[in-house]
C-alpha positions as CSV (number, residue, x, y, z in Angstrom):
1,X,133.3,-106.5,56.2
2,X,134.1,-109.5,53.8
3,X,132.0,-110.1,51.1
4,X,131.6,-113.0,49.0
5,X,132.5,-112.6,45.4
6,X,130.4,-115.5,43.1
7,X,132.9,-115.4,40.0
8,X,135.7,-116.0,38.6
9,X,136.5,-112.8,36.9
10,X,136.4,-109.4,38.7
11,X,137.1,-105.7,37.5
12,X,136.6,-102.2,39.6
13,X,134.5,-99.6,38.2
14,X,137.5,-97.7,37.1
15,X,138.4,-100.8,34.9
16,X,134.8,-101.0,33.4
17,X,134.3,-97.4,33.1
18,X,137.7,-97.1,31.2
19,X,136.7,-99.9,28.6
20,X,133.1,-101.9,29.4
21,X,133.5,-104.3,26.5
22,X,137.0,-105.5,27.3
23,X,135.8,-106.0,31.5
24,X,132.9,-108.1,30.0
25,X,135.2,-109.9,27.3
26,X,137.7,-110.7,30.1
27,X,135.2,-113.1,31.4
28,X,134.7,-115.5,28.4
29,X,131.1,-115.4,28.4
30,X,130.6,-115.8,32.6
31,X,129.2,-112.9,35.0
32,X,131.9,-110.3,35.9
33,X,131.8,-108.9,39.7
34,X,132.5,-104.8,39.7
35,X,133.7,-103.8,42.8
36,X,133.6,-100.7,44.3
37,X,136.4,-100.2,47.0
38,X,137.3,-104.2,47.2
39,X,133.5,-104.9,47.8
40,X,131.2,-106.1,45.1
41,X,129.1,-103.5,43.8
42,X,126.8,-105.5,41.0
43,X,127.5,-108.5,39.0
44,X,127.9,-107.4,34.8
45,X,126.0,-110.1,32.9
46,X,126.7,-110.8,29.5
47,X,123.7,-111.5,27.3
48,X,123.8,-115.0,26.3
49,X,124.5,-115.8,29.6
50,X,121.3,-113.7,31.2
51,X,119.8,-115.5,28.5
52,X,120.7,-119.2,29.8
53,X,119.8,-117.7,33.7
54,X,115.9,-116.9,32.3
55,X,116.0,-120.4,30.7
56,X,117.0,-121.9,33.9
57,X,114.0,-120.1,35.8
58,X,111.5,-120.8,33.7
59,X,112.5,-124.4,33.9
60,X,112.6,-124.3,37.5
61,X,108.8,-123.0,37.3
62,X,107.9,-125.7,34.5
63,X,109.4,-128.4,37.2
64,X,107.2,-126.9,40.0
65,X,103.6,-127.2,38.1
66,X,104.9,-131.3,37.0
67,X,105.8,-132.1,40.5
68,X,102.5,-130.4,41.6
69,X,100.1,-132.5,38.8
70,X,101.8,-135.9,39.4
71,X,99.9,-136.9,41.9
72,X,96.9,-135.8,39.7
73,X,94.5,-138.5,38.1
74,X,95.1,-139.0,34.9
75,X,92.3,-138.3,32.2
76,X,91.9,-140.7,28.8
77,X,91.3,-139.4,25.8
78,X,90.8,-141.0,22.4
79,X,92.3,-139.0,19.9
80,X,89.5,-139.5,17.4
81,X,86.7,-138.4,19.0
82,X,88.2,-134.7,19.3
């Protein structure tokens, strides 16, 4: 059964077992797919880029709770009588 690869890059688990760093070098930064028998097994994500993905979700939430208060009534407060 076909499976859809999402990058650019991919290595078997021979290849990353016989040297991980240069399977995760060979990708320039991006996710690598490992494949197991010509179907994709798990994706190897180098840490920067795990890094941006988190950033990304969290602003994903952030967005959520904004669109959710817009509609909200706004509050005025006078900065001097805190």
């Amino acid at each position: 059964m076909p499976s859809q690869i999402l990058t650019e890059v991919a290595a078997s688990i021979s290849e990353l077992k016989a040297n991980p760093m240069k399977v995760v070098a060979s990708g320039n930064g991006m996710p690598i797919a490992v494949l197991n028998h010509n179907e994709p097994a798990f994706y190897c994500v180098p840490a920067a880029a795990y890094e941006a993905m988190m950033d990304l979700l969290d602003d994903i939430e952030l967005l959520k709770i904004v669109k959710e208060r817009m509609d909200e009534p706004n509050v005025q407060v006078v900065l001097d009588n805190l």
